[in-house]
C-alpha positions as a printed Julia matrix, in Angstrom:
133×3 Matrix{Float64}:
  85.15  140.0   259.8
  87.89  139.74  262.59
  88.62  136.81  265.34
  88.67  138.11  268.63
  90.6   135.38  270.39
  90.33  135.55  274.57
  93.18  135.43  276.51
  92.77  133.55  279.88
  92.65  137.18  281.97
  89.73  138.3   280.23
  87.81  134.84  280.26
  88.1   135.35  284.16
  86.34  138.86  283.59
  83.8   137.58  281.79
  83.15  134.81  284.13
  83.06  136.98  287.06
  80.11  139.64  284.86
  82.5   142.15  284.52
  80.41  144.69  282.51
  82.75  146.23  280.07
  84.33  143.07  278.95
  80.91  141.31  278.51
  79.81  144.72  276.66
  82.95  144.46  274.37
  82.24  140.82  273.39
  78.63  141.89  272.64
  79.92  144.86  270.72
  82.26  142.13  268.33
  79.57  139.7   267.87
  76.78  142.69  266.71
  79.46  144.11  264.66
  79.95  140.28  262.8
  83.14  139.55  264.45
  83.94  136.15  265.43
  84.83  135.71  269.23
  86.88  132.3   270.73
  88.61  131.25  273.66
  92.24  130.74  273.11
  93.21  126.52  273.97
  95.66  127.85  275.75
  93.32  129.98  277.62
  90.98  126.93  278.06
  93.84  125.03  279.74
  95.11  128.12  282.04
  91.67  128.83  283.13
  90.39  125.31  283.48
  93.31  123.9   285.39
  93.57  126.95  287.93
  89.8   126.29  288.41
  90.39  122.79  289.14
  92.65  123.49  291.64
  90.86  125.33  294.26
  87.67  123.41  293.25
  85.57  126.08  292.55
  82.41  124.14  291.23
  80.19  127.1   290.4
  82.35  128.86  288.48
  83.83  126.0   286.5
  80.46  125.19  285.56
  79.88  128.71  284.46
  83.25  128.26  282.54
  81.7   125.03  281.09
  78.82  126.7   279.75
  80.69  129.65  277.84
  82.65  127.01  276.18
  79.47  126.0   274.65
  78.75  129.69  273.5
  82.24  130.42  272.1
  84.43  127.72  270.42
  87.66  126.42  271.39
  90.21  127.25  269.38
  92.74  123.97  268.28
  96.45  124.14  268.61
  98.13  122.07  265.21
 101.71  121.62  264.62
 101.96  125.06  262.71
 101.02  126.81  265.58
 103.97  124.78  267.56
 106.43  125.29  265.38
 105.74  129.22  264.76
 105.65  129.27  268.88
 108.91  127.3   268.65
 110.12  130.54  265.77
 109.11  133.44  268.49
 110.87  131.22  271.02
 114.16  131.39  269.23
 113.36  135.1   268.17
 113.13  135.95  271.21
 115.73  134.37  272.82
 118.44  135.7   270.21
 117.48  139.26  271.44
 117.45  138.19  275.0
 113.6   138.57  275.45
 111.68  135.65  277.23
 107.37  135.4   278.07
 106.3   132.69  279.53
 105.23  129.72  277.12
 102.0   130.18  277.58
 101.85  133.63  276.72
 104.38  132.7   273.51
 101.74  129.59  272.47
  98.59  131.94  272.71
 100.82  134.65  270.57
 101.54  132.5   268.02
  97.82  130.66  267.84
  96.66  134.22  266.66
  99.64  135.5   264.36
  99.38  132.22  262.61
  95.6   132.35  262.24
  95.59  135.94  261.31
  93.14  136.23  264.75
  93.7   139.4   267.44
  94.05  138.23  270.88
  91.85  140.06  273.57
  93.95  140.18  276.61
  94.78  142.51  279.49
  98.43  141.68  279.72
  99.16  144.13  277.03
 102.99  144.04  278.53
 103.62  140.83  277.64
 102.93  140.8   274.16
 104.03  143.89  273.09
 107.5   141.84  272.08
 105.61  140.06  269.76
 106.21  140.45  265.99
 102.94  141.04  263.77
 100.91  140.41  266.73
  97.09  142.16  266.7
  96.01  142.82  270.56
  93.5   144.81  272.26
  92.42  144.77  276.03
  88.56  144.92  276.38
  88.93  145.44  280.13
């Protein structure tokens, strides 16, 4: 059984029905995969959701945080963020930190992050990505 962990892009598909996303998730969860919302994720979407006070959908955001967990960010997952940071760096590569955080959630769980920013994590060391968009 895999951990399909979702990136903040493809939480805003699901939210807004897009079909193949929501048929992907459905695919993982009849095939006995796990599926989560990355904290980062949570944060990103939550906080951009805030800001232009869209009620309806942060309510619908709300709700699928009741039907997939949350995943928790621990000091391991800081200080392997705080490795690709410096790994990144020495070969003059930079993502933002919230793309490096959500990277290193999933390497150091052994999870595969579900995201449609395939470009920005492709400089990631024994990273496991798929877009389901």
């Amino acid at each position: 059984m895999s951990v399909f962990v979702l990136d903040s892009n493809i939480v805003s598909f699901y939210i807004r029905q897009n079909e193949k996303v929501i048929q992907n998730v459905r695919d993982a969860l009849l095939d006995g995969h796990e599926v989560i919302i990355s904290p980062i994720a949570y944060y990103e979407v939550k906080r951009g959701l805030l800001a232009i006070k869209a009620e309806k959908r942060l309510k619908e955001f709300i709700a699928l945080c009741k039907v997939f967990s949350v995943g928790q960010l621990d000091n391991s997952v800081l200080d392997y963020a705080a490795d690709i940071y410096c790994e990144l760096r020495n070969s003059r590569q930079t993502i933002e930190d919230a793309d490096m955080l959500s990277a290193a959630f999933c390497v150091r769980h052994d999870f595969i992050l579900v995201t449609n920013n395939l470009m920005h994590f492709k400089i990631i060391s024994g990273l496991r990505y798929c877009d389901w968009a």
